[in-house]
C-alpha positions in Angstrom: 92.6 28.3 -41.2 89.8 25.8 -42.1 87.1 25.5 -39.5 85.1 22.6 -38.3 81.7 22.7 -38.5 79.0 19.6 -36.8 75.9 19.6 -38.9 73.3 17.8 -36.7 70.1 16.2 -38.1 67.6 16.7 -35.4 65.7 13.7 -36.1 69.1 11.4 -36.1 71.2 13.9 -33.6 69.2 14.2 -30.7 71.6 13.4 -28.1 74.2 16.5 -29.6 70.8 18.7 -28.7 70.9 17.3 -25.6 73.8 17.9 -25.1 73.2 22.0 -26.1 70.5 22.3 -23.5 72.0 24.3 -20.7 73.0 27.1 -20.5 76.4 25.8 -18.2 77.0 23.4 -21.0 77.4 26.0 -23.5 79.5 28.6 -21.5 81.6 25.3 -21.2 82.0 25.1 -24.8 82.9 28.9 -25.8 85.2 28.8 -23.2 86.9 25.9 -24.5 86.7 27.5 -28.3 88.5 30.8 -26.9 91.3 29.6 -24.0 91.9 25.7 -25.6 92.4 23.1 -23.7 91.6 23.2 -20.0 91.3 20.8 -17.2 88.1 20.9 -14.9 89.6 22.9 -12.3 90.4 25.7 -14.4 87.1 25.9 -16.3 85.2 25.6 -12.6 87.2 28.7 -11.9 86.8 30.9 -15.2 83.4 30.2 -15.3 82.6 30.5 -11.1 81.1 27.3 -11.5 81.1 24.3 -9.1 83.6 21.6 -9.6 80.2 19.1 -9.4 78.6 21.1 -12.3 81.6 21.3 -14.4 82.2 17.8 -14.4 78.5 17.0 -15.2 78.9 19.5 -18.0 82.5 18.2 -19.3 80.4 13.7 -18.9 77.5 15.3 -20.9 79.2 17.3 -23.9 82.1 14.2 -24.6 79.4 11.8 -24.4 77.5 14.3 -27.3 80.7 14.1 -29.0 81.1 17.8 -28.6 84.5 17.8 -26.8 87.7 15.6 -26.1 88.8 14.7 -22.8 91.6 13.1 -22.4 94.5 12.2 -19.3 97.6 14.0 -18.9 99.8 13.7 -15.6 99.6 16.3 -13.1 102.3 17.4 -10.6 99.4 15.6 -8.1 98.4 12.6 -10.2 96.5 12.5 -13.6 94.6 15.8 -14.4 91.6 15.5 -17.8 92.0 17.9 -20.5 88.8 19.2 -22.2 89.3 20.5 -25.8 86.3 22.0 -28.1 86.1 19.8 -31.2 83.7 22.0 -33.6 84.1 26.0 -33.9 80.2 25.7 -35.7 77.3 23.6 -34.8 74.2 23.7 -37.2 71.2 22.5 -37.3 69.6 21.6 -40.8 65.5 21.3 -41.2 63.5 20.1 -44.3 65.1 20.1 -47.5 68.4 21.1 -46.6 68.6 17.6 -44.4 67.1 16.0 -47.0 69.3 17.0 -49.3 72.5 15.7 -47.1 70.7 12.6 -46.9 70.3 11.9 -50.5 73.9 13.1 -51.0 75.1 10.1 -48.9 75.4 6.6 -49.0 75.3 4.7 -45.5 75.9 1.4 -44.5 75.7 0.2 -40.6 77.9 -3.4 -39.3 77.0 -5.1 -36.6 80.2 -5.0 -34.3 80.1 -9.3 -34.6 80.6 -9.4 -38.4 84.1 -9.1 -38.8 85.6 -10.7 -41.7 89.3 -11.3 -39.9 90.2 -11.8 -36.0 93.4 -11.5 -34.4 93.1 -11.2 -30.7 94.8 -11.7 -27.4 93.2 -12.4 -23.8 91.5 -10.8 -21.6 88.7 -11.2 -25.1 85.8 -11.7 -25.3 81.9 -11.1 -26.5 78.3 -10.9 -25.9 75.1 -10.4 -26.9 72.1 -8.1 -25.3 71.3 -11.8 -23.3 74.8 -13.2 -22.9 78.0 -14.5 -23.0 79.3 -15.8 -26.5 81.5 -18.7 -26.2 84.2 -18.9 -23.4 85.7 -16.1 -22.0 88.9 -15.1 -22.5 89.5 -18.0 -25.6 90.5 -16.4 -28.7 89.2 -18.9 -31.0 85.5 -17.7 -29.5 85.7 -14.7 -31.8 85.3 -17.5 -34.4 81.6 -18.9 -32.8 78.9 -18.1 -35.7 77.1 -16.5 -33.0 79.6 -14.0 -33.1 76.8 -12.3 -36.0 74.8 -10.9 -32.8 77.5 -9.8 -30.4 76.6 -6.2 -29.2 80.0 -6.1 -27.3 83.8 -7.7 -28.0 86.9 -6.7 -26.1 90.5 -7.8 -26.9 93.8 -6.9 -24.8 95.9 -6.8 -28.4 95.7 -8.1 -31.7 93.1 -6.5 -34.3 89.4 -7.0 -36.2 88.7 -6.1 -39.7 85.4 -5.0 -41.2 84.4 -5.6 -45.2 82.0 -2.9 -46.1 80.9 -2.9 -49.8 81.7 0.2 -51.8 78.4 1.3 -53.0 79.6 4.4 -54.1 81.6 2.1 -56.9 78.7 0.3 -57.8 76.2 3.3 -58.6 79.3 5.5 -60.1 79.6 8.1 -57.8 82.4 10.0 -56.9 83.6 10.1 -52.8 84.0 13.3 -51.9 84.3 11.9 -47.9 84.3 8.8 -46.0 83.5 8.5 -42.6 83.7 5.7 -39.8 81.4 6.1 -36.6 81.5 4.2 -33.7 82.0 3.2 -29.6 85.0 3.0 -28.3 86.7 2.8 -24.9 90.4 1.4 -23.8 90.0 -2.5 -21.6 91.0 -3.6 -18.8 90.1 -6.3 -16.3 87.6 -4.3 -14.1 87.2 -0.5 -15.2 89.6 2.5 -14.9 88.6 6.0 -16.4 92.4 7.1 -16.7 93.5 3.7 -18.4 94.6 5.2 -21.9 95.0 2.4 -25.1 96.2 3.3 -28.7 93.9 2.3 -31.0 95.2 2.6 -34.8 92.7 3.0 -37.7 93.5 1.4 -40.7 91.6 1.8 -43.9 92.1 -0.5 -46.8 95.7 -1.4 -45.4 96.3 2.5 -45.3 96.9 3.3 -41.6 94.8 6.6 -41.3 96.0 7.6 -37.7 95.6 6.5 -34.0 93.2 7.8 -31.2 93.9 7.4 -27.8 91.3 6.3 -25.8 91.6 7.6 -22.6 90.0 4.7 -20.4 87.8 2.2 -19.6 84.3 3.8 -18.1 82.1 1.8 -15.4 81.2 4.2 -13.3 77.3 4.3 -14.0 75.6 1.8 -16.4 75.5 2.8 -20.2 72.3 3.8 -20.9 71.6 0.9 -23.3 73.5 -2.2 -21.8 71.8 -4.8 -20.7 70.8 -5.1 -17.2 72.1 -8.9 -16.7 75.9 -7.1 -17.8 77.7 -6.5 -14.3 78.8 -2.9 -13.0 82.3 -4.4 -13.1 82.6 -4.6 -16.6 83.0 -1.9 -19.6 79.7 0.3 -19.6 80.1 2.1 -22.3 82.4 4.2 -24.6 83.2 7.4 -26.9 81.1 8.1 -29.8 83.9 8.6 -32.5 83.9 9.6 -35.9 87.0 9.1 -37.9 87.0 10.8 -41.3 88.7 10.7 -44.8 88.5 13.6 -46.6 90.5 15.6 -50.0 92.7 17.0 -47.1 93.6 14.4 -44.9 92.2 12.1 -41.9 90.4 13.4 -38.9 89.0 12.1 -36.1 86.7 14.5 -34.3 87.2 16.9 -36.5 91.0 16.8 -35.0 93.5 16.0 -38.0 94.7 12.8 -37.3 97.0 12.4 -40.4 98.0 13.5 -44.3 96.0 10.4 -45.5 93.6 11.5 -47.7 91.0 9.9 -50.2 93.6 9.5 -53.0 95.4 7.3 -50.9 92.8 4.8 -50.3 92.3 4.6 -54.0 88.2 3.8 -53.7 87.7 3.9 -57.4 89.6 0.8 -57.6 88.2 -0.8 -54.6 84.8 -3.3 -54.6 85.1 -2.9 -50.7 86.3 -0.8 -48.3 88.2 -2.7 -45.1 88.2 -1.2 -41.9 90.5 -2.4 -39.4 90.7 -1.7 -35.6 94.1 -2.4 -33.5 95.5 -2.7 -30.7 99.4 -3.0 -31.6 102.2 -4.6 -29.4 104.4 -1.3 -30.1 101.8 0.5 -29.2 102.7 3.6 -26.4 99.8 2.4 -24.7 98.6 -0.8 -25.4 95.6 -0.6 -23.2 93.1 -2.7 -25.0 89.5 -1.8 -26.8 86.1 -2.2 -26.3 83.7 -2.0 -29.2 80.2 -1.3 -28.6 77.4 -2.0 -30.6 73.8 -1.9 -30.7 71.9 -3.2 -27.3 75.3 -2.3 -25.4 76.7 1.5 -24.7 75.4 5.4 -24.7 74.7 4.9 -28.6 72.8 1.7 -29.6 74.4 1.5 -33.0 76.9 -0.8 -35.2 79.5 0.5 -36.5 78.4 2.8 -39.4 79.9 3.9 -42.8 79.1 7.2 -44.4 80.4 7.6 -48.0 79.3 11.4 -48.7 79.5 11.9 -53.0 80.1 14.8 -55.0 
């Protein structure tokens, strides 16, 4: 059975190190690699740990983007699952990092430049100073300032993303793709257990759907702005979605049987990444996407073509 391994950069992954550094935080994690998935009470109790230092543990490790959580009714209300993503993590110095580097071709999108808009109120967007347009007006997705926005929400509808295919242009052959990015469900206020089905869709290929399990404004993201109220969306998942020989992943998680072949990127000069929130959707909860100056992450939505 093929494993998933994280390979972390320690000058780019410093939050996944973070992440590592206790000694609760890790007993979290091989529990989760050898019992699955387990909601908070039960780790607090295989582990004789408090339910406060569980939870801690659980907030730290998603937001390293070393576990899942997501919501799941309980006989008594909702209860969160916590599944291990990785069964390796490893940590590359020097050359070997180097190497990886030079083997990759990387291209990062502000969250603003979309090349196509289809959305539905509640929308909106912002900037690290303010408020883009009018709230809640579709046709403000369309405002040239849209090129700064560090934040946009829509309730339903979609955003696509042109990316150039560099790995086209200098002849190399894609041995992976890769998508990362912030993401949390919207809703007018917050709501933690507020789940939203967002679909992936890859030059017109839908890769899969992850469901995000809510909108999260219990504490300030670490990089919004100070001027953005505690009301609103604070921040969201780091998630990597990933096109491989083998299929699509997100996490690490198979998503789908989509694989590289499918996308046909030898024929492509660009490669379209689209974001949605359907109207058929299970649960059409809405999206945030959060980019740099906004969130836990500070970065725009980045492309990773890895070559043979």
């Amino acid at each position: 059975m093929p494993r998933n391994f994280l390979v972390v950069d320690p000058q780019k992954d410093m939050h996944v190190i973070k992440g590592l550094a206790a000694p609760a935080r890790i007993s979290v994690l091989k529990l989760l690699r050898r019992k699955g998935a387990l909601n908070v009470k039960e780790i607090g109790e295989l582990l004789n740990l408090p339910q406060s230092t569980v939870s801690l543990s659980v907030q730290l490790l998603e937001e390293a983007g070393l576990i899942r959580t997501e919501s799941h009714r309980a006989r008594k209300g909702n209860q969160k699952l916590c599944t291990s993503i990785y069964d390796e993590v490893v940590i590359m110095f020097g050359d070997a990092a180097e190497e990886r580097r030079n083997d990759a071709i990387e291209v990062a999108m502000p969250v603003g430049l979309y090349t196509a808009c289809e959305v539905s109120a509640p929308c909106g967007l912002c900037t690290d100073e303010g408020i883009i347009g009018l709230l809640d007006v579709p046709d403000s997705f369309l405002d040239p300032a849209r090129m700064k926005a560090g934040l946009i929400w829509f309730t339903r509808g979609s955003v696509e993303y042109q990316f150039p295919n560099n790995a086209r242009l200098d002849n190399r052959d894609v041995a992976e793709l890769e998508f990362s990015l912030e993401l949390s469900s919207e809703m007018p206020g917050t709501n933690p257990d507020w789940p939203s089905d967002i679909t992936i869709t890859v030059n017109g290929v839908d890769i899969g759907q992850w469901t995000s399990p809510g909108d999260f404004g219990d504490r300030r993201g670490v990089f919004t702005p100070d001027w953005w109220k505690l009301k609103g969306s604070q921040y969201g998942m780091l998630k990597r979605f990933r096109v491989t020989d083998a299929g699509s992943f997100v996490d690490g998680v198979r998503m789908s049987d989509v694989c590289l072949a499918d996308l046909r990127l030898d024929q492509k000069h660009s490669i379209r990444l689209c974001l949605s929130v359907r109207d058929d959707a299970r649960h059409p909860g809405g999206i945030n996407i959060f980019g740099k100056g906004f969130g836990n992450y500070d970065q725009d939505i980045v492309l990773r073509l890895t070559t043979r």
